[in-house]
C-alpha positions in Angstrom: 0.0 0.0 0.0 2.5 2.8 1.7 4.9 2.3 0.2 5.8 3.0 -3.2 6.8 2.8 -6.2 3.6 4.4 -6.8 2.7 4.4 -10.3 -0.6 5.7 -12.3 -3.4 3.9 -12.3 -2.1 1.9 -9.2 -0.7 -1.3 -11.7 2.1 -0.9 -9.4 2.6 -1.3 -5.5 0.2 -0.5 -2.2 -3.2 -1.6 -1.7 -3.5 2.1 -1.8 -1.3 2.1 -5.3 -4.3 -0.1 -6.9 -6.6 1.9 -5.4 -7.2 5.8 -6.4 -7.0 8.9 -3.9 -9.9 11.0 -2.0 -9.6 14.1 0.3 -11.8 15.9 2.4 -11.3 18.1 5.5 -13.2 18.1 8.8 -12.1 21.2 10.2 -15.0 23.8 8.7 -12.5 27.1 9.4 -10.1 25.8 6.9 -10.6 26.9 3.7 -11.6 24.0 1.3 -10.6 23.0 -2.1 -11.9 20.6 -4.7 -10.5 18.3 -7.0 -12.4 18.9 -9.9 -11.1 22.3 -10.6 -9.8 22.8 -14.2 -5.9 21.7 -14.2 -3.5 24.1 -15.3 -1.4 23.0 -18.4 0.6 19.7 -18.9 4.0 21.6 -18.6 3.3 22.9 -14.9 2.6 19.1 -13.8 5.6 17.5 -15.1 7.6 15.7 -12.7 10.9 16.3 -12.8 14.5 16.2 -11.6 16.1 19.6 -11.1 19.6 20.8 -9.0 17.9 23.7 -7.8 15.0 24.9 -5.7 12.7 25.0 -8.6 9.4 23.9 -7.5 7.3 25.3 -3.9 7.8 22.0 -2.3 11.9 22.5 -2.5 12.2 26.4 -1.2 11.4 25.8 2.6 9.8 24.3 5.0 6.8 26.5 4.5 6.6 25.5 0.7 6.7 22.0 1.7 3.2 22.5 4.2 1.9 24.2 1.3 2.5 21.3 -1.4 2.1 18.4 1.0 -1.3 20.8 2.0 -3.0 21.2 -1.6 -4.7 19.6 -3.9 -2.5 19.2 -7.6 -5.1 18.2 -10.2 -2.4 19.3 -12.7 -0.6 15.9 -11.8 -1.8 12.5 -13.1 -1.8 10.9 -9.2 -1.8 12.3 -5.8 -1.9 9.9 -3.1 -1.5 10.0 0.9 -1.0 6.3 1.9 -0.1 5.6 5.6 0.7 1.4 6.5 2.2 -0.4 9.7 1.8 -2.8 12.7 -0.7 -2.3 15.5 0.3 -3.8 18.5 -2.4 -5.1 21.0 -2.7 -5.1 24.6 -1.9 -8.8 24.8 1.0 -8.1 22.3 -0.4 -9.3 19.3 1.0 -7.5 16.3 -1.9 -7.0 13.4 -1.0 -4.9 10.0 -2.7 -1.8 9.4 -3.1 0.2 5.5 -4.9 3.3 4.9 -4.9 5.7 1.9 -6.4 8.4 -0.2 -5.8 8.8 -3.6 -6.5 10.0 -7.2 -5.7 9.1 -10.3 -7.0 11.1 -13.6 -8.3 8.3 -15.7 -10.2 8.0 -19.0 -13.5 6.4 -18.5 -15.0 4.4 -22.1 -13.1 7.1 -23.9 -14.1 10.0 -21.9 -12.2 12.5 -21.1 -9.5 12.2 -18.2 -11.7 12.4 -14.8 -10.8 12.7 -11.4 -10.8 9.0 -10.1 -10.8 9.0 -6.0 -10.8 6.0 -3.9 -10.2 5.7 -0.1 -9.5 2.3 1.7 -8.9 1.2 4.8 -7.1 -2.6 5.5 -6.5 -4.2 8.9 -5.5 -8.0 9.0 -5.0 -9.7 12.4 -2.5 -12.4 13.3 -4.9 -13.9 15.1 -7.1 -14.3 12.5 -5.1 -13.6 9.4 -6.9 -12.0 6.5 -7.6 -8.8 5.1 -10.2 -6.4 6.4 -10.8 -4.0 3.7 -13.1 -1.2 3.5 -13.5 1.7 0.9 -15.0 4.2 -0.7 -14.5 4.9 -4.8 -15.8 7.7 -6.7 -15.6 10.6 -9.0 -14.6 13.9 -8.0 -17.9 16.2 -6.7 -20.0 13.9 -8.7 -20.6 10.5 -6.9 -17.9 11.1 -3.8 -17.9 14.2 -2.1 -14.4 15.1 -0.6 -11.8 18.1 0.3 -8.6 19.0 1.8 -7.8 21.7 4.2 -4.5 23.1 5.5 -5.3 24.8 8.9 -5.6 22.4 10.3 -3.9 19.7 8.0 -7.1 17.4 6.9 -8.3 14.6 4.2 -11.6 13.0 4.3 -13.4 11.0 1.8 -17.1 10.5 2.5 -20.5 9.2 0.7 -24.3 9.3 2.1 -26.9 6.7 1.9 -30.0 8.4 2.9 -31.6 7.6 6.3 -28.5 6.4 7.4 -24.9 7.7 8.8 -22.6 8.4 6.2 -19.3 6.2 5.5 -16.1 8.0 5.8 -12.7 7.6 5.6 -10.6 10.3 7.1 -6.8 11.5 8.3 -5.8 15.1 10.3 -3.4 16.2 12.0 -4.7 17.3 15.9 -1.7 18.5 17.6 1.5 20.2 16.0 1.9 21.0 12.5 2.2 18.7 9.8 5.6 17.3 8.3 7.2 18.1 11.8 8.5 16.4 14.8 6.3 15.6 17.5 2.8 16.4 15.3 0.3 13.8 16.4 -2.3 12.5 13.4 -5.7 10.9 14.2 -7.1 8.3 11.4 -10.4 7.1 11.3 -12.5 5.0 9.2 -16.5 4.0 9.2 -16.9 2.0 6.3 -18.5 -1.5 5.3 -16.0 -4.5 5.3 -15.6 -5.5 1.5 -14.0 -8.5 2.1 -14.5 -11.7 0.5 -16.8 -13.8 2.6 -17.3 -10.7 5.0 -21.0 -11.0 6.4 -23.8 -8.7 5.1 -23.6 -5.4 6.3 -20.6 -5.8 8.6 -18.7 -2.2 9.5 -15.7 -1.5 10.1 -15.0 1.2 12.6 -11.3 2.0 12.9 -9.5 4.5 15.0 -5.5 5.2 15.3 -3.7 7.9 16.9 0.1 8.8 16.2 2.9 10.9 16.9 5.8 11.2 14.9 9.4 10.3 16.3 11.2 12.2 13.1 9.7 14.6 11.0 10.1 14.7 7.3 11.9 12.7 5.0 12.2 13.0 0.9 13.2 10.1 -1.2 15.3 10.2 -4.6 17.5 13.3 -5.7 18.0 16.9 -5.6 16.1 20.0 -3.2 12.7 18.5 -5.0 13.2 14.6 -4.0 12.8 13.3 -7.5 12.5 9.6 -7.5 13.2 7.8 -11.0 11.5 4.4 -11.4 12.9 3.5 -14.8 15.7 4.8 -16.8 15.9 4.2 -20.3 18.5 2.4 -22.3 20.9 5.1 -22.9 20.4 6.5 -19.5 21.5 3.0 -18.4 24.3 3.1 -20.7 25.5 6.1 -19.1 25.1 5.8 -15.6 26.7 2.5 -16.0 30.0 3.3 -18.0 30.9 6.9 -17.0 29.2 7.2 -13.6 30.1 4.3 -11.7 26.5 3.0 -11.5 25.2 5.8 -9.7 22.0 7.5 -10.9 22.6 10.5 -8.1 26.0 11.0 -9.8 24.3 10.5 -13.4 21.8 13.3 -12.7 23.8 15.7 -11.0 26.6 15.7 -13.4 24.2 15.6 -16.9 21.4 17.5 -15.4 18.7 14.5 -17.5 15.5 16.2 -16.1 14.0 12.5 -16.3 10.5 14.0 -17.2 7.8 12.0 -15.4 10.0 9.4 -15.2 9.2 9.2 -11.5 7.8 10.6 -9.0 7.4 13.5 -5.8 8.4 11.1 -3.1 8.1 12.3 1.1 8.1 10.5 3.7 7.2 10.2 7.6 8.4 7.0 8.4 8.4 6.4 12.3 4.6 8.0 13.7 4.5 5.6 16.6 1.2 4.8 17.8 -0.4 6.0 20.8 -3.2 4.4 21.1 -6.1 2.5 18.5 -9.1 0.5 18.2 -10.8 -1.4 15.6 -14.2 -3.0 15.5 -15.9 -5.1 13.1 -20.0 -5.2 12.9 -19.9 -3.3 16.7 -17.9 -5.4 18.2 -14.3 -4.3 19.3 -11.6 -7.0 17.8 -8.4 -5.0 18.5 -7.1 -2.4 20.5 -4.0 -0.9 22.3 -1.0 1.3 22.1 1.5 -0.3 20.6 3.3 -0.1 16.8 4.6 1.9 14.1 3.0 3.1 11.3 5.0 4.4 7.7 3.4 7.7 5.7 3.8 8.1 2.1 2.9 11.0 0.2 3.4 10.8 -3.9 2.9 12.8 -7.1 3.2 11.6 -10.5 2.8 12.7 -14.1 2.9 10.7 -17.3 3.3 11.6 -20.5 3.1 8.9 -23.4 6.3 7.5 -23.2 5.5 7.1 -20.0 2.5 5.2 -20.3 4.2 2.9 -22.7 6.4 1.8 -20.0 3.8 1.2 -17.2 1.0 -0.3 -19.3 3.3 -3.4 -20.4 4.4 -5.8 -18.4 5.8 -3.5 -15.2 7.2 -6.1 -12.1 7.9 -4.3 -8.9 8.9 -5.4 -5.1 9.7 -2.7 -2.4 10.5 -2.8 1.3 9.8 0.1 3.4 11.6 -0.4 6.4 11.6 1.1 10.1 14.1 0.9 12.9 12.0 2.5 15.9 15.2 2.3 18.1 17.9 3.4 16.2 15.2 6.2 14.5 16.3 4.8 10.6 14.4 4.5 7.8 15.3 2.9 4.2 13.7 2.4 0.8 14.6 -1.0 -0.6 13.5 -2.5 -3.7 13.1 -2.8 -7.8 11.0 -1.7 -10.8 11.1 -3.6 -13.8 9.9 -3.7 -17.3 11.2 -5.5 -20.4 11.9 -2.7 -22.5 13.9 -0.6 -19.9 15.1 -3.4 -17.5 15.6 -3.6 -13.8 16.0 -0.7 -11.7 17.2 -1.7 -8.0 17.4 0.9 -5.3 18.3 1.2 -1.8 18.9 4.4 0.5 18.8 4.9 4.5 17.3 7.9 6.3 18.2 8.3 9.4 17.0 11.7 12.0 21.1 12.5 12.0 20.9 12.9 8.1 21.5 16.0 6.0 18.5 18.5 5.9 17.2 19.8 2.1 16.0 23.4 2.0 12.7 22.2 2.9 13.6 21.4 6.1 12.9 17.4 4.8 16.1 14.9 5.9 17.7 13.7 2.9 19.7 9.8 2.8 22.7 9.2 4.5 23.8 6.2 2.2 22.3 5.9 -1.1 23.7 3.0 -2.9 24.5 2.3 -6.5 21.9 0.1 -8.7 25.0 -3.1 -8.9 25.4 -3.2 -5.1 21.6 -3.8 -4.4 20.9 -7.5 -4.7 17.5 -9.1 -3.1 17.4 -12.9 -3.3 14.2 -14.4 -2.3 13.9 -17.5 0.2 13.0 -20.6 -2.2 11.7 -22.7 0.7 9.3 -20.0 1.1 6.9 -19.8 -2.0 3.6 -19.2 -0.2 0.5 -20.2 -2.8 -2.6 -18.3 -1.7 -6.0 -20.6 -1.3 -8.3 -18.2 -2.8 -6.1 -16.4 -6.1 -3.8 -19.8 -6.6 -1.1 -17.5 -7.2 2.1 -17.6 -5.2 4.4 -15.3 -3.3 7.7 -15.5 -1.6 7.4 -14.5 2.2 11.5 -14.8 3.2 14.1 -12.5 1.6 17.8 -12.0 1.9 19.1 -8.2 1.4 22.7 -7.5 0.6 24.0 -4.2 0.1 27.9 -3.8 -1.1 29.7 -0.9 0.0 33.4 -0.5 0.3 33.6 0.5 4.1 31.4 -1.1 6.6 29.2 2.0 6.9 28.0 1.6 3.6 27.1 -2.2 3.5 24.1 -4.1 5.3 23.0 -7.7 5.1 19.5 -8.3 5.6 16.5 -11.1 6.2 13.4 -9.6 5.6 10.4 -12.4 6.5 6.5 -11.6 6.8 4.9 -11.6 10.0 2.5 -14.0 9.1 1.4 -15.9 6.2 -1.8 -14.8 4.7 -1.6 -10.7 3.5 -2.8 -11.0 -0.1 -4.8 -8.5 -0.9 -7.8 -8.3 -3.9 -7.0 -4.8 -5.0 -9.6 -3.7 -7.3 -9.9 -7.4 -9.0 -5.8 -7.6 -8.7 -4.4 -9.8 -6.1 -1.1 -8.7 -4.8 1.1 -9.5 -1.7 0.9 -6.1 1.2 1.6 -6.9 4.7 4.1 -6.7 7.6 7.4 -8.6 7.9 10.3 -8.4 10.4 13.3 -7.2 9.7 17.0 -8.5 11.2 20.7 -8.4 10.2 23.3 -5.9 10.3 23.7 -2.2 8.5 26.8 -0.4 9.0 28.2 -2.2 10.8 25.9 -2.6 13.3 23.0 -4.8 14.2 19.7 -4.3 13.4 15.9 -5.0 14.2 12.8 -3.5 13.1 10.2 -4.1 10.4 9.6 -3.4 7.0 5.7 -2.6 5.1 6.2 -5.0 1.9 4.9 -4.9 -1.8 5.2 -8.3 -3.0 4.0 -8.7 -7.0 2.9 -12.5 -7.4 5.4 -14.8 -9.2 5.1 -15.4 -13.0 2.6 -12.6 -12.9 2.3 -9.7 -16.1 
């Protein structure tokens, strides 16, 4: 869900990736704005890689409210995607997934149409098995939403007359948002979707958070450009003349990688303060335990673009959390025949160096040849109600020449059963644990995974 390479249309990862966004706002003093409004032109929503402070989001810390704070209709996806572990009072550990997103899609040849979707997952180990609710709909036609800034709010919701509305929501209710110490409230009221759910069954969800960092941006430059392809001749050349580095490659060539990628920020470490979750009335979890990962993402794609991601894209990502040692990394691949594989790997940590924004940037970001994932053989899982199969153990190795830049990893789920039917696509989105060493020292945490089925696309 959270996690990441986020790509249009959601073929790629997170429940809330296959899913599509909505907003809304609570707060009735903030001013509000909608997502139907008419975009400005295709040139002011390209994403892009730039070496200098060229867009709000890179100036300071009071652009980056302002982005993270509106809605951009001028980009093809927007998405706020938040996923972690619940801990319950008896020390249970459950996974948690919650987004809001949109997608501008063409509909039976239509014009492009904002697309919204909100979901909300919760799968126990005690009963493993997605919960999902979720609310889909067009922008001010069949799903009213908003966003407001002061204070920070998103809320999808739809109406069934004569009876309460469902709702998906997110704000932030103490602090400001993209900052240490702000505390965010999530809530959800929506029917449970899943297969063999009974009739009519809610789920009522409720988490409360605080986060232990602030901040982060993924990928390059003040902007936090994140590529997920290169083509051919951009491989050539970050291969032969810059040692495999695509940081190196775009800072010395300046290849503005138009929608290529994505806007990629990060809070990764809100700990949780306290939750509850209830299905058809009845409370089935709750406590004060667990960490929970924010995304937020903005693509554009132009046709080449859409080339690449309609044929044949295979992804897998790790999001990963070290509560003690306050770290986060981004660990993972996109590929597609006609441009290859595209590994990446970079650590965050709340010691890193600070953009212009105020957002940390990585403290190790390693080249694509020194990422190498090898999944666990032994553990092909094969899921009783798609047939298809996923690994559930992986090993991580990342090569560096001093022992501050290398880490060896084994990444395993939590528990077996986290597929997920995402809009009549069954993926792999859940929890796993996370041990080994990184620079030299040892490690544990745990890491929100995007597992694509094997021979799948």
């Amino acid at each position: 869900m959270t996690g990441s390479r986020p790509v249009p249309r959601r073929r790629f990862p997170r429940v809330a990736r296959v899913l599509s966004m909505a907003l809304f706002a609570a707060c009735a003093a903030s001013p509000a704005t909608s997502f139907a409004a008419t975009p400005p032109s295709a040139a002011a929503g390209d994403v892009f890689f730039s070496p200098r402070a060229s867009v709000i989001q890179a100036k300071s810390p009071a652009g980056m409210r302002t982005f993270l704070s509106t809605d951009h209709p001028e980009y093809s996806l927007q998405s706020y995607v938040w996923a972690g572990s619940l801990v319950d009072a008896g020390g249970r550990v459950n996974t948690f997934a919650f987004c809001m997103q949109r997608n501008n899609e063409s509909i039976a040849g239509s014009p492009l149409v904002p697309v919204l979707t909100s979901a909300a997952l919760f799968n126990r180990s005690s009963d493993p098995g997605f919960v999902v609710g979720g609310l889909a709909g067009v922008a001010d036609l069949t799903l009213p939403l908003s966003l407001t800034t002061r204070p920070w709010s998103v809320r999808a919701q739809s109406f069934t007359p004569g009876q309460p509305p469902d709702f998906i929501d997110a704000r932030v209710v103490e602090g400001v948002l993209g900052k240490k110490g702000a505390v965010y409230e999530l809530s959800a009221f929506v029917p449970n979707g899943a297969t063999g759910a009974p009739a009519n069954e809610l789920l009522t969800l409720y988490v409360r958070a605080k986060d232990a960092t602030g901040i982060m941006q993924w990928g390059y430059g003040p902007s936090g450009f994140f590529p997920q392809w290169i083509y051919p001749a951009q491989r050539a050349a970050i291969t032969n003349d810059f040692g495999n580095s695509v940081g190196k490659y775009l800072a010395g060539t300046r290849d503005p990688m138009t929608n290529q990628g994505d806007y990629y920020y990060t809070m990764p470490l809100l700990e949780v303060q306290r939750f509850s979750v209830s299905l058809g009335g009845q409370v089935v979890s709750k406590g004060s335990g667990g960490w929970i990962w924010f995304d937020n993402v903005e693509q554009q794609f132009d046709a080449a673009a859409e080339q690449i991601i309609s044929n044949g894209v295979k992804w897998l990502e790790f999001s990963v959390q070290f509560p003690t040692t306050k770290q986060a990394m981004k660990i993972g691949y996109v590929e597609q025949a006609s441009v290859g594989q595209l590994n990446y790997a970079m650590l965050h940590d709340a010691h890193s160096p600070k953009a212009r924004n105020g957002a940390f940037t990585d403290s190790v970001n390693w080249d694509m040849d020194k990422v190498h994932i090898t999944p666990v053989q032994s553990s092909l899982w094969k899921s009783p109600v798609s047939g298809q199969s996923y690994y559930t153990r992986y090993r991580v190795t990342l090569d560096g020449a001093r022992p501050g830049q290398r880490a060896h990893l084994f990444i395993a789920a939590k528990f077996t059963n986290q597929e997920v039917n995402a809009g009549g696509r069954h993926v792999y989105e859940g929890l796993f644990s996370v041990t080994g060493t990184l620079c030299g020292e040892k490690v544990t945490g745990q890491a929100w995974t995007e597992v694509e089925p094997t021979a799948s696309l």
